[in-house]
C-alpha positions as CSV (number, residue, x, y, z in Angstrom):
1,X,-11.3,48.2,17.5
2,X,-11.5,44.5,17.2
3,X,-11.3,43.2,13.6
4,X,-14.7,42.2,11.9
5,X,-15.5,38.5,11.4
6,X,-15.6,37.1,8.2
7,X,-19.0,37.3,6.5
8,X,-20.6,33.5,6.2
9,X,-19.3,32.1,3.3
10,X,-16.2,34.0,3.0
11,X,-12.7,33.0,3.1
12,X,-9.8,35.0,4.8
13,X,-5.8,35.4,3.1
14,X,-4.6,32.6,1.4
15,X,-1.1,31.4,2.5
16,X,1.0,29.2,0.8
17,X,3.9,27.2,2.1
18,X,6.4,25.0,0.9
19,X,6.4,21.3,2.2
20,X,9.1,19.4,0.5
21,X,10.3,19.4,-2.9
22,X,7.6,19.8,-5.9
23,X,4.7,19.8,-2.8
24,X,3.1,23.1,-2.2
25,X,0.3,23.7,1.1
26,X,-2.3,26.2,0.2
27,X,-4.3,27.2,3.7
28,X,-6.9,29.8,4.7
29,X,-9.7,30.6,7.1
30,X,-13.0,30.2,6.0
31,X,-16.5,30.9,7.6
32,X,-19.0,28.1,7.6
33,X,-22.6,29.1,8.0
34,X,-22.7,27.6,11.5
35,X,-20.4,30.6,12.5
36,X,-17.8,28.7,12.9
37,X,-14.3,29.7,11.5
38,X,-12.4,26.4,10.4
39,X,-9.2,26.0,8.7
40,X,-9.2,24.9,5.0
41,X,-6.4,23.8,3.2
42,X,-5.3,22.0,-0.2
43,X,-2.3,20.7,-1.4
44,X,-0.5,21.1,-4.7
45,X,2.8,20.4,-6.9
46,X,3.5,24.1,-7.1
47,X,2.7,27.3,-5.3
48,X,0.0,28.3,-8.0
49,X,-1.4,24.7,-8.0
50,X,-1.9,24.5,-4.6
51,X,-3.7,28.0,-4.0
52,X,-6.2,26.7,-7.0
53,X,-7.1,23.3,-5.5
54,X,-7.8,25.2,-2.2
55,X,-9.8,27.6,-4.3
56,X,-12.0,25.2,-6.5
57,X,-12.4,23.4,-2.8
58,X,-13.9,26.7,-1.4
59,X,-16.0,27.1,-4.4
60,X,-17.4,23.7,-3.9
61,X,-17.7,23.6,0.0
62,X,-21.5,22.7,0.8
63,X,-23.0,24.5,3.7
64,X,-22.5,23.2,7.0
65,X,-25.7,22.5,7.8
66,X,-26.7,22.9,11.6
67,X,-30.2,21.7,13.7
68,X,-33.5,20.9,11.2
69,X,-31.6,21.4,8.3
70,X,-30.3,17.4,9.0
71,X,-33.4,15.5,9.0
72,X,-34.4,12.2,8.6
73,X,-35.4,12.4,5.0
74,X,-31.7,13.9,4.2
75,X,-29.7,11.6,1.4
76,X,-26.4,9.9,2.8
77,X,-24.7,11.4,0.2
78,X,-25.0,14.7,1.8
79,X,-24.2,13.9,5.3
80,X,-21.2,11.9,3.6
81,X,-20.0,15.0,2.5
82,X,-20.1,16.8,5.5
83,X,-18.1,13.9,7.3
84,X,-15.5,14.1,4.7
85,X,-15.4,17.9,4.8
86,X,-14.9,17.1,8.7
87,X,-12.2,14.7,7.9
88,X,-10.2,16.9,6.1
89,X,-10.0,19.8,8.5
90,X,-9.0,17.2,11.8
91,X,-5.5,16.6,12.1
92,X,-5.5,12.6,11.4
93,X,-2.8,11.6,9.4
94,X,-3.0,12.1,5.1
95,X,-3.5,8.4,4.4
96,X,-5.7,7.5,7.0
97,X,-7.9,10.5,5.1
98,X,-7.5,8.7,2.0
99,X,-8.1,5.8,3.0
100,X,-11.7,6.9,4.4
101,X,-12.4,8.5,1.4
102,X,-11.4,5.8,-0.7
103,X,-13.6,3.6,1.4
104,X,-16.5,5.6,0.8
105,X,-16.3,6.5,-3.1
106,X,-15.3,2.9,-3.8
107,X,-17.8,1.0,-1.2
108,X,-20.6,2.9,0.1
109,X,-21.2,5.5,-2.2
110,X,-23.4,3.5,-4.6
111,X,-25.1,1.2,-2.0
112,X,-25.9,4.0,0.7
113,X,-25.3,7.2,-1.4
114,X,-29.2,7.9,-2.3
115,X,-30.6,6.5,0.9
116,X,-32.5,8.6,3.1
117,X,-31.3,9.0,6.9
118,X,-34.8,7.4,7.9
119,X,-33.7,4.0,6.2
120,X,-31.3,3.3,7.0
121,X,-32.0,0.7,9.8
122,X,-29.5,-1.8,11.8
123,X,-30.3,-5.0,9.6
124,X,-29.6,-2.5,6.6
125,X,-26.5,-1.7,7.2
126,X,-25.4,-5.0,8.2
127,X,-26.5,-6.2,5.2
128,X,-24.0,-3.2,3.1
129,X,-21.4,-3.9,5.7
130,X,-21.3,-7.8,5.4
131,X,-21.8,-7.7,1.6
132,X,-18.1,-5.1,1.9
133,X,-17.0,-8.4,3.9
134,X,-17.9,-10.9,1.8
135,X,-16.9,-8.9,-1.8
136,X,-13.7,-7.3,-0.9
137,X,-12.4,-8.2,2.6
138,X,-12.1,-8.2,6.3
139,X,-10.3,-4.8,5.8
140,X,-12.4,-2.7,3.4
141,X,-15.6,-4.1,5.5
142,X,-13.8,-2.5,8.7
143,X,-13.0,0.8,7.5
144,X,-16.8,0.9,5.7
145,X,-17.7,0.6,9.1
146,X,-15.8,3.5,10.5
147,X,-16.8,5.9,7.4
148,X,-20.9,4.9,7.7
149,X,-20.8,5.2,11.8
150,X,-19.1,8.5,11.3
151,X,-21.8,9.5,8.5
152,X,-24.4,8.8,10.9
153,X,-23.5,10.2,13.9
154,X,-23.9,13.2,12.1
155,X,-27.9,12.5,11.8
156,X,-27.6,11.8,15.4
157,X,-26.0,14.8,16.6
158,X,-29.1,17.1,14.7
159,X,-31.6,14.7,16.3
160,X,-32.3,12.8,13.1
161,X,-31.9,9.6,14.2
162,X,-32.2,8.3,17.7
163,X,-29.1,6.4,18.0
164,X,-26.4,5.4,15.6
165,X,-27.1,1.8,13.7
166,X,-24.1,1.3,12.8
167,X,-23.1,0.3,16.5
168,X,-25.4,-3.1,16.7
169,X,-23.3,-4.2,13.8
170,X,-21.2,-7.3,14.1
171,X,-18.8,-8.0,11.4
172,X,-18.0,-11.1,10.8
173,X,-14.2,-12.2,12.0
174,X,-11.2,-12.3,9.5
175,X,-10.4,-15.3,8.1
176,X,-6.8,-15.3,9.3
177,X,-5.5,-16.1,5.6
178,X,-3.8,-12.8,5.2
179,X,-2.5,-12.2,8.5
180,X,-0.9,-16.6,8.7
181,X,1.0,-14.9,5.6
182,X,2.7,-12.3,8.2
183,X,5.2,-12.8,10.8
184,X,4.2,-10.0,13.1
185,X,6.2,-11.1,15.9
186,X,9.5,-11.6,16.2
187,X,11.9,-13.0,19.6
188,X,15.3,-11.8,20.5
189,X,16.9,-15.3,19.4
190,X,15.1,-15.2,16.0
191,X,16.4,-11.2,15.5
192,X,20.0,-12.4,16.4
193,X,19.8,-15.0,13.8
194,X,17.8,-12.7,11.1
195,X,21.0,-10.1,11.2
196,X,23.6,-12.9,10.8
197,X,21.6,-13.9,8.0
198,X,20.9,-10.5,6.1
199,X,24.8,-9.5,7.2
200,X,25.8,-12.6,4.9
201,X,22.8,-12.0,1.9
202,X,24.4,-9.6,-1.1
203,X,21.0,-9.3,-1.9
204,X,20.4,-7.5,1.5
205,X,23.4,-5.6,2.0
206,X,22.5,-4.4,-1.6
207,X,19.4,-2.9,0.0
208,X,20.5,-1.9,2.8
209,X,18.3,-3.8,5.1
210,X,20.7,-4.8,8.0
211,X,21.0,-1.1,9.3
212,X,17.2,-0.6,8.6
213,X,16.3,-4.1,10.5
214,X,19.0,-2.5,13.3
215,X,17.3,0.3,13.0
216,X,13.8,-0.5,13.7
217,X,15.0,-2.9,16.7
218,X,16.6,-0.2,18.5
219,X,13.8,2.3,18.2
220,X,10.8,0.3,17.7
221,X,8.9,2.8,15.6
222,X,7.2,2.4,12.2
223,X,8.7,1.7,9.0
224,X,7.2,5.3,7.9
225,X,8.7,6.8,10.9
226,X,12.0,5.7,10.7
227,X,12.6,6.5,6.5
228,X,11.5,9.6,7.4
229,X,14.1,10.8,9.9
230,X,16.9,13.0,8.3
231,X,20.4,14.0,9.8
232,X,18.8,17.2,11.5
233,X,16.6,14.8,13.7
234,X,19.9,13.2,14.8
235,X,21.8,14.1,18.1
236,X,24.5,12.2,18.3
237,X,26.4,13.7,21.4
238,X,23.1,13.5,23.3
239,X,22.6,10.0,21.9
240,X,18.3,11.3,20.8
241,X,16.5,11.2,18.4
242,X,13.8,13.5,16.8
243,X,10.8,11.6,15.5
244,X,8.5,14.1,13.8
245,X,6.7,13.0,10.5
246,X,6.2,10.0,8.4
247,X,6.5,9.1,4.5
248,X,3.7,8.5,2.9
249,X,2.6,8.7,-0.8
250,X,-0.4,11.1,-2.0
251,X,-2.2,10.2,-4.9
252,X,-0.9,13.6,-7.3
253,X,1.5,14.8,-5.7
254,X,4.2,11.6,-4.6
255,X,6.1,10.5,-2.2
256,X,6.9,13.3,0.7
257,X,7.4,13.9,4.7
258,X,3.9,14.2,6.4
259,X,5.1,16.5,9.1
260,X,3.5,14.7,12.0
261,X,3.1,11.3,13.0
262,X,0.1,8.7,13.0
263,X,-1.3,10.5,16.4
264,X,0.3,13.7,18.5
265,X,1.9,11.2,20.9
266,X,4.1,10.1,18.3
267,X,5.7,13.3,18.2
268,X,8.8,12.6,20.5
269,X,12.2,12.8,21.1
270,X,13.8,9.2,22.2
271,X,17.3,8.1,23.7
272,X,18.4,5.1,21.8
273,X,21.2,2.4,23.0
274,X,24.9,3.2,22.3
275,X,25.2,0.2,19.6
276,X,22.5,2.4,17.7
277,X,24.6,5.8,18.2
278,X,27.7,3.6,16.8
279,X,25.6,2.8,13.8
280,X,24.0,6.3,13.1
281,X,27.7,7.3,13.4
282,X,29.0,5.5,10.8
283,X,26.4,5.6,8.2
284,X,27.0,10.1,9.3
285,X,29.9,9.9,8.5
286,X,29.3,8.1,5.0
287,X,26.2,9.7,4.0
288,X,26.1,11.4,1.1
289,X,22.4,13.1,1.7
290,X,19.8,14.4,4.0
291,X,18.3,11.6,4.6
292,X,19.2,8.7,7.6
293,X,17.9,5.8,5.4
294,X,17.8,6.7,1.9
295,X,17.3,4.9,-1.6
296,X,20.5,3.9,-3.4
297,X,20.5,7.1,-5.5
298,X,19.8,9.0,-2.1
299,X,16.1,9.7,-2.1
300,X,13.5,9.2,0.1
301,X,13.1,5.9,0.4
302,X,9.3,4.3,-0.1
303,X,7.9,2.6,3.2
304,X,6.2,0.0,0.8
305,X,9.4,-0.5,-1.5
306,X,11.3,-1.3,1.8
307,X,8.7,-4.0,3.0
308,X,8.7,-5.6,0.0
309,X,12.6,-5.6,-0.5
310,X,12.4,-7.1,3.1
311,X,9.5,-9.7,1.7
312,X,11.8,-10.4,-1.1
313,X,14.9,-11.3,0.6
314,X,13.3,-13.5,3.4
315,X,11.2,-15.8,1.0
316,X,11.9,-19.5,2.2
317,X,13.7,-18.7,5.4
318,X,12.4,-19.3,9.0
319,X,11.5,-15.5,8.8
320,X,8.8,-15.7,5.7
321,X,6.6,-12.6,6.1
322,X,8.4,-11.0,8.6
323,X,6.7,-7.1,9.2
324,X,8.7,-4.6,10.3
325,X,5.5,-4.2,13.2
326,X,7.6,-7.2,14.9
327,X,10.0,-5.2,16.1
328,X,7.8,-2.7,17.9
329,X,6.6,-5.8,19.6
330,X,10.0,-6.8,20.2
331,X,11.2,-3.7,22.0
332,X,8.4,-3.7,23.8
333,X,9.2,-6.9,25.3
334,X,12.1,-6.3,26.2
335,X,11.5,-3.1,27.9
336,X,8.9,-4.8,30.3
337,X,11.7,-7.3,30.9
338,X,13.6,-4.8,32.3
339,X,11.0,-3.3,34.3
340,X,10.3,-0.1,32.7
341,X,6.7,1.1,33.4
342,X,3.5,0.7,30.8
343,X,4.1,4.8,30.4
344,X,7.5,4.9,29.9
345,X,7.2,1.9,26.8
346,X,3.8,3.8,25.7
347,X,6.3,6.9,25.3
348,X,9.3,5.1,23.3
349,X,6.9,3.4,20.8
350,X,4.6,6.5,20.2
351,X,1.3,4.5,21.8
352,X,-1.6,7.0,22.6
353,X,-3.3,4.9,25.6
354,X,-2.6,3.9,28.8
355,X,-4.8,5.8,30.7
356,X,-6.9,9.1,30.1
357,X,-4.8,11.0,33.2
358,X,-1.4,10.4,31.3
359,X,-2.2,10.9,28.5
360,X,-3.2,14.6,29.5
361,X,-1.4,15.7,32.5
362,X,2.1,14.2,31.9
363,X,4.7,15.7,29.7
364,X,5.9,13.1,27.5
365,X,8.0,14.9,24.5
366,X,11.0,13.9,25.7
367,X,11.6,10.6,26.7
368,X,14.0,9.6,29.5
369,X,17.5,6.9,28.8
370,X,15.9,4.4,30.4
371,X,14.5,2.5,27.3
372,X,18.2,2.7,26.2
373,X,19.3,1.1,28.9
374,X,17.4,-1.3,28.8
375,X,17.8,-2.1,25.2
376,X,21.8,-1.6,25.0
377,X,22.5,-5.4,25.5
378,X,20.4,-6.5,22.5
379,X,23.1,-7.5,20.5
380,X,24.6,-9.5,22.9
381,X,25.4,-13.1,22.0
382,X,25.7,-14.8,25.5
């Protein structure tokens, strides 16, 4: 006989896993009164701390309302609650969570919070949104945005509104102070002069930030990509590379390995140029711990930490604000110089989009040497 389903409300076995070190995953099914049966889960510093955060977070889980129980006199608050609740369960990456919820709790929840769905108009939330803009930046306006469309769409989906509000608003553009601060860009002649200059700064070799600058140049992957790749990731006959997971830092429980990437195409497996095998090679054969790109006392090493050591060391040079985003742009450059196809750069970088059929139908986890290739004469001087 087929097993019974949960009763509504009810939660199945709780399972705990370890992550990483000191960072515990409580996880369970639990039984919304929709019907549905979602996934729950909690995180924790031990074992017994995570299976209590996933239980206090069962305890507190508010109905998942379905059809007239959203109407258009329900508070903002509520539905916000039921977007977060959404947000948890979906498979974005942990700081992108945070940084929703953050945007909510420190933005919207005391101008929207006790609003009703009903009044919430277009010229109302333009006027929250702008006053986000105009109090605390381009950025915490833009991800307002994303959290009070996402509220709302909820009230559309039970026929509470007619259409979402949030779509007629125009934010107003950024300034450009911040981002004429960053270099974001970065050309093959200005990287060949960068790595004579950090292979001659004490201060850089100190931090080891030629092999990381190396590093990014030859994969063109992000900074929490690459300082989270350890020696099991690494295929050095085979000349690949595993890149699974990110570092990131959670408020309470610290720095760790996010076991997936920003979005599912990240998840690949890349063949990098020889000069980068003869690199990882070397540092193998030196290293001392798990990790390819550690701390000086061998930890994982803080994505922030390393942009601002990279900051720090390029202050009055050519390269003032360099990010380490210029060198996805710079691989990607060079890999439509040599011809390689918007698919086959898409797959080397980790890019969702290029078009919806790809994207689905073609198997891209393990990408072929042409990138490589094409990227093997990079150090070149002539």
């Amino acid at each position: 006989m087929p097993r019974p389903p949960l009763p509504l409300g009810t939660h199945g076995e709780i399972r705990c896993y370890k992550v990483a070190e000191k960072k515990f995953r409580a996880r369970t099914k639990y039984r919304d009164y929709d019907g549905t049966v979602r996934h729950v889960e909690r995180m924790g510093t031990s074992k017994t701390g995570a299976k209590e955060n996933l239980k206090q977070a069962l305890r507190d889980r508010a109905r998942a309302v379905a059809g007239d129980e959203v109407t258009a006199r329900s508070k903002l608050v509520d539905l916000a609650q039921m977007w977060l609740r959404e947000l948890d369960e979906s498979d974005k990456a942990m700081r992108t969570k945070r940084t929703y919820r953050d945007a909510w709790e420190r933005d919207l929840a005391q101008p929207v919070g006790a609003l009703r769905v009903s009044e919430v108009t277009v010229s109302v939330a333009t006027r929250v949104l702008r006053a986000i803009h105009d109090n605390a930046g381009s950025g915490s306006a833009k991800h307002a945005k994303v959290v009070l469309s996402g509220v709302l769409a909820i009230a559309v989906r039970h026929d509470a509104l007619p259409s979402n509000p949030v779509n007629e608003v125009t934010l107003p553009k950024a300034s450009g102070s911040r981002s004429s601060n960053q270099k974001t860009v970065i050309t093959r002649a200005e990287y060949l002069g960068l790595r004579k200059h950090l292979a001659a700064s004490t201060k850089a070799n100190r931090r080891d930030l030629p092999d990381v600058v190396d590093a990014l140049a030859a994969l063109g992957c992000r900074i929490g990509e690459l300082l989270a790749l350890d020696w099991s990731k690494i295929d050095l006959q085979a000349g690949t590379i595993r890149i699974e997971g990110t570092v990131i830092r959670e408020k309470g429980v610290g720095l760790f390995v996010q076991e997936h990437t920003k979005s599912s195409a990240g998840m690949r497996t890349v063949t990098v140029p020889a000069w980068f095998v003869d690199l990882l090679r070397r540092r193998r054969d030196a290293a001392e711990t798990e990790w390819v790109f550690p701390t000086a006392s061998g930890t994982l090493r803080d994505p922030d930490n390393t942009r601002a050591d990279l900051r720090a060391v390029l202050t009055d040079t050519e390269w003032l604000g360099l990010h380490p985003h210029a060198f996805r742009h710079l691989v990607a450059t060079r890999l439509d110089e040599a011809g390689l196809s918007a698919r086959e750069i898409a797959d080397y970088l980790g890019h969702d989009r290029v078009s919806m059929t790809q994207d689905v139908y073609m198997n891209r986890k393990t990408v072929g040497d042409s990138a490589a290739r094409a990227l093997d004469d990079l150090h070149d001087q002539g």
